[in-house]
Structure formats: C-alpha cells, structure tokens
C-alpha positions, 0 to 999 in steps of 0.5 A: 598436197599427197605426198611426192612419189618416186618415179619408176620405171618397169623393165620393158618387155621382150617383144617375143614375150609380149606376144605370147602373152598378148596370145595366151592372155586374148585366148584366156579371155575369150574362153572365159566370154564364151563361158559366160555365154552360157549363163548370160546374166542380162538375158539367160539368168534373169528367165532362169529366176523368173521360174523361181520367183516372180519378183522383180527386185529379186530377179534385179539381183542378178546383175547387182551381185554381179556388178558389185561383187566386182566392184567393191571388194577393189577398194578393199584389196587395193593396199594388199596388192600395192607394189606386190612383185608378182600377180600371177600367183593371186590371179590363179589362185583366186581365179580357181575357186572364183569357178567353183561355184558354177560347178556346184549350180549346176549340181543344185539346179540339177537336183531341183528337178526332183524336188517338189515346187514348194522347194524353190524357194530353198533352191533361189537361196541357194542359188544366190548364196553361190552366185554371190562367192563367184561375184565376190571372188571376181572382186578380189582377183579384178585388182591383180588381174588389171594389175598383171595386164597393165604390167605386161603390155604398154599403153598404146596396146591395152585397148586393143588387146581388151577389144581382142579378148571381146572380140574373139569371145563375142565370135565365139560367144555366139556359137554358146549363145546358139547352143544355150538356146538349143538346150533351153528349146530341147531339153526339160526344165531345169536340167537345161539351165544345168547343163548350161551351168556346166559348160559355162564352168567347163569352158571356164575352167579351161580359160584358167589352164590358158592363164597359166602360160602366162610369162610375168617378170617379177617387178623388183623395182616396186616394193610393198610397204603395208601401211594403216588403214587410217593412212590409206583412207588419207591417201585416197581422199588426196587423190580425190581432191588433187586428181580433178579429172579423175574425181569428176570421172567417178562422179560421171561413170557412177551416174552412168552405171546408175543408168543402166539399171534398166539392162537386167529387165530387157530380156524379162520384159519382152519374154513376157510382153510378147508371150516368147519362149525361155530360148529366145533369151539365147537369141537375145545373147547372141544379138549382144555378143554379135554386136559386142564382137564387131564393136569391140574392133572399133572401140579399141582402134578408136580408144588407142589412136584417139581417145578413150574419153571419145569410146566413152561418149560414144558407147553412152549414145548407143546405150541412150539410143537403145533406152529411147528404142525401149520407150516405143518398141512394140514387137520382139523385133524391135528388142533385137535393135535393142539388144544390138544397141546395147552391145555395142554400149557395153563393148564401148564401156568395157574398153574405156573404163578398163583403160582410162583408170590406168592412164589416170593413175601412176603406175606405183599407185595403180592397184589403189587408184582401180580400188578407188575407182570400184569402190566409188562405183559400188554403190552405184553399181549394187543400187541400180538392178534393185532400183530398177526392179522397184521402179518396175514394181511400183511405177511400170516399165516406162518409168524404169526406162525413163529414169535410166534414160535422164541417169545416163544423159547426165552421166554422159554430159558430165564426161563431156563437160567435166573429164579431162583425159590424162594423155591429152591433157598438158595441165600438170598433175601432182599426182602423175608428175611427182617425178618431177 
C-alpha cells in the first residue's frame, strides 16, 4: 500500500482575482492558438517539408516532435515542481525561450531563399533541431503551467476556462489561417513560410507579456521535499497498481494517441492527391480551428455538467468518423468533412485529457500524476506520426488509415469498458482519500 498523504487544502481564491485570471489566462491562450495558427503542424508544416524532402517518415516527424516533446520530459520534471509554492516564475521563464526558436526559423528559412537546392538538406536539419527545442521546451513548462491552472481555478471551472481558450483562439485562428493562406498564394517560396514563422512568434510572444498579469498566491501549505530517484520511480509504480482507473486511463489514451498517427498526412495526401495548391493547407486549418472553436463550447459545458469520460468517448467518435471519411473520399471536398471532423476530435480530446488527470490525482501529487500520465504516452505519442509515415511508405494510404481506424476503436472501447471517472465513482481510492 503507497503511503498515506496528508490532506491539504488550498486557500480558495478571491472571486475578483479568479476573474482576472480566468481573463488574463483565456486571452494568454488564445494568442498562443493564433500563433500556432500560422505554422499549423497537421496542415502548414507538413506542405512546408514536403519542399525539403519527399519522405514520408521525415515529414511524420512533425508532429512527433511535437507530440512527444510535450510528452515525455513531464515524468522527468514532475518530482522538481512537486509541492513548489509558485509556478509562475518557471512558466515565464521556460515560456520565453520555448518562442525563441520560431524566431530564428524564420531567419533560416528566410536565408534559404538564397541558398542553392543542394543546400536543403542543411536547411531540413536545421530546421528540426530548432523545432525539437521548442517541442522539448514545451515539455518542461507543460507540468507547472497545468500546475498553476489547477491552482488558480476550481474543478467545476477547468473544462470551461480550457474550452474558452480553444474557443476564442479557433475564432481567431481563423483569421490566421486565412491570412497564412494569403501569404502561402502571394508571396514566393520560402520567404511565405517565413513570414509565417514570424507572426507566429510575434503573436506568441505577446501571449507571454499577457501571462505575466497572472495574479498566483503562493502555496504555503505545500512543502517541497526532494526525494531519490529510486523512491520516485517506487511511488509512480504504486499509483499505477493502486489507482485501477487511472492505469486502465493511460493504457486506453495511449492506444488512442497511437491512432492518430494518420492526422500528420491528411493535409499531404490530398495536397497531393488532387493536384492543389500549397494555400489550401490554410484552408484545411481554418476548417480544423472553425470546428475546433464551436466545438470547444459543448465539450467543456459537457465535460463540467457531466462527464469528461463521456467528452472523451464522444470526440473518439468524431475522429473514427473522420478516418472512416478518409478510406472513401475521392475529392478535396470530401477532405473539408474530414478536417471539420477532426477538429472537433481534437477539441474533445484536449479538454478531457487536460482535466481528467487532474481529478484522478490528489492535489499534493498533482504534477507527479500529469509526469506519469506524459511519460506513459510518450511513446505512443513519439511512435505514432513515424509509423504512420512507414506505414504509408511501405503498405499505401489505406493501410495507414485502416490501422488508425482498428487503434482508435479499442482505445475508445477501452475508456468505455475500462475507465472509471474519479468524480463519479463512490469506490474508495487510496490514493485520493489518504485523509481519511
């Protein structure tokens, strides 16, 4: 049995300050999503590579980086940030050089446009070394950023305030999709990509100013008490055979993020399928933040009113639609219904995942529960982009759709079987009742 955990209790917040950071926090985000607008990484990146290379597996890269760069640094950082008083001061300090690298893309893929076609291959590593420091910075900041937003706003508030970020970003999201798209149809290769690079880090770095009006009361009550690695590695086995819920969770979102290995290629498959032009990538993103936007709205009412568990299943079905869409489409049009499909999947799939590890863990064990969780999935999520690209390589399209679609089912049937959501369940947990 893990060991029994004191019951503390944060100070609840005064409501005028929970509505400032509520404001601060959803205008933070939704800079950062129309940032990131700009330099999509299903759609806009992938096109950008597919200049640089024509292989599958290194355009699959993309979002692996991207993925587990988020992912597995979390199980890693987890123990630092354990029972820290502030986290505002790591967010910042982590966020800024996490946007630096955009920056410097844009300078190099502005300075390609003078190099010869024999210089690409420099460019391409050049290019994923940088994309690789902002995916890994991502990382480090993801467990005190969670962190500092589980502290500054209550349970029943998380889901909304995720779903208003997405929200408001998607909205405006699609006036940086549109005008990503302007500049991918007018203005030369590459200097287009760079100029997207560069508003993408300016719209970024305005998002961190935002985050610095963000109003945290220190957490006297935590202490933080470093302990060995070997007692670490002990306490996260303990979760893992206590907590049957969670454990079943990361078995069953890990088989999902697995099927999603299919998402980096939509874009490149009808781009190339149906002879469009580099623009229609942006047209493709602003579909995905569109539906994303609207989407957003109903998970999070859904997931607080409800059930994040039911979000979960839910957006699961939007994504098996969307790959059932991609084994029949035979126009571009056809891609728009998948698109549309996969952003409400994603939308569902934020929401859910960013809560529901939060409710499973105690709130003294937060930060090690969100490491456990990341660095479970990090191989789920650093495997699936490259084996979809092998997949596509060797097998062809239909396989890499088919083998998304069986991954997806059984990580979906899992969660429906398997996952037993902590607020609804009236089965006593050691892990979350230690006070008593």
């Amino acid at each position: 049995m893990p060991p029994m955990l004191p019951a503390f209790t944060a100070p609840d917040p005064k409501p005028q300050v929970v509505r400032r950071n509520f404001f601060v926090n959803v205008l933070d985000g939704t800079l950062w999503v129309f940032g990131i607008t700009f330099v999509s990484s299903s759609t806009i990146l992938p096109v950008y590579l597919s200049h640089l290379t024509t292989s599958a597996v290194i355009i699959g890269m993309i979002p692996a980086l991207e993925l587990l760069g988020w992912a597995l640094p979390q199980i890693f950082t987890a123990p630092i940030f354990e029972g820290r008083a502030r986290m505002k001061p790591y967010v910042l300090s982590v966020g800024f050089v996490q946007r630096l690298p955009y920056l410097i893309i844009a300078a190099l893929i502005w300075r390609s446009g003078s190099l010869a076609p024999d210089q690409d291959e420099v460019v391409l590593i050049l290019f994923l070394a940088l994309y690789t420091l902002f995916a890994f910075c991502g990382g480090i900041v993801a467990i005190p950023w969670q962190e500092m937003i589980s502290r500054l706003f209550p349970m029943r508030q998380r889901g909304r305030f995720y779903a208003a970020q997405r929200f408001f970003g998607g909205l405006l999201g699609l006036a940086g999709a549109f005008a990503a798209g302007w500049l991918l149809l007018n203005v030369p290769y590459p200097y287009n990509f760079a100029l997207c690079f560069l508003c993408a880090f300016v719209l970024m770095f305005f998002s961190w100013v935002v985050l610095t009006r963000t109003i945290e009361a220190p957490q006297t009550h935590l202490t933080h008490a470093p302990q060995s690695a070997r007692a670490y590695v002990k306490e996260l086995l303990d979760v893992l055979r206590h907590d049957r819920a969670f454990a079943w969770y990361l078995l069953a979102r890990g088989l999902g993020y697995l099927g999603w290995m299919a998402t980096a290629f939509f874009a490149v498959y009808a781009v190339r399928a149906f002879n469009l032009a580099d623009a229609q990538a942006a047209v493709f993103s602003a579909l995905l933040l569109v539906s994303n936007a609207v989407s957003n709205v109903v998970w999070g009412w859904l997931g607080d009113k409800y059930s994040q568990k039911l979000v979960l299943i839910l957006s699961s079905l939007a994504y098996l639609a969307a790959l059932g869409l991609a084994l029949v489409a035979s126009t571009a049009f056809g891609y728009y219904a998948i698109f549309i499909l996969m952003g409400a999947a994603s939308a569902g799939l934020m929401v859910s995942d960013l809560t529901l590890v939060v409710e499973f863990a105690p709130e003294a064990k937060r930060p090690m529960y969100m490491g456990l969780a990341r660095g479970m999935w990090g191989p789920f999520i650093g495997l699936s982009p490259l084996l979809g690209g092998l997949l596509w390589a060797e097998l062809g399209y239909p396989a890499l759709i088919g083998a998304s679609l069986i991954l997806t089912l059984v990580g979906t049937v899992l969660t429906w079987q398997r996952v037993r959501e902590p607020r609804q369940s009236a089965a006593p947990q050691v892990w979350r009742n230690a006070e008593k």
